[in-house]
C-alpha positions, 0 to 999 in steps of 0.5 A: 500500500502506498501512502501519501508522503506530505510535501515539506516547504523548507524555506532556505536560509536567509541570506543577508543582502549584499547592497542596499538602497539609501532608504534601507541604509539610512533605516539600518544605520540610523543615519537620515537619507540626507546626512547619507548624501552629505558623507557621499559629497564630502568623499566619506563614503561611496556608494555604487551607481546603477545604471539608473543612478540609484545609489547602492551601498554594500553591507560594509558601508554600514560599519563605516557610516555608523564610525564617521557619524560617531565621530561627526557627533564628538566634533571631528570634522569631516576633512579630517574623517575623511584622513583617518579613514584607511584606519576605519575600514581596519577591523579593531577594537578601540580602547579609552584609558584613563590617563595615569598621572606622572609626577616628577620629582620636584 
């Protein structure tokens, strides 16, 4: 006797997108869509170009978008992000001590 063998739906994995568009960005990051064009302009960051001219920003873009507002909001302007960026696509953990005190002897 043959029995009846249910279908199973297995739904694949769920990839993670590799580009998105400025709204989606600007959603993840909490970053709004104009500061995103703002960064663009000043060379911070750069997206892709579709041929229709839609932006698209790959999922690295991210990270980075998230470092250059941190330090937009501390007050390091942008001519000066955009020196120290090389250091920002390097993954690392940045650490903050306090300073120790040194007293000559006087």
């Amino acid at each position: 006797m043959l029995g009846v063998v249910p279908s199973v739906y297995v739904r694949p994995e769920r990839r993670q997108r590799s580009a998105r568009r400025i709204g989606e960005l600007a959603q993840r990051s909490g970053v709004p869509a104009s500061m995103l064009r703002y960064y663009e302009e000043q060379g911070l960051v750069v997206p892709r170009r579709l041929d229709n001219g839609y932006r698209v920003y790959v999922n690295h873009l991210l990270d980075r978008v998230q470092k250059v507002r941190g330090l937009i909001d501390a007050g390091i302007p942008p001519r000066i992000i955009s020196d120290i960026l090389p250091c920002l696509d390097q993954p690392q953990e940045i650490v903050v001590r306090t300073p120790t005190r040194h007293f000559g002897s006087c």
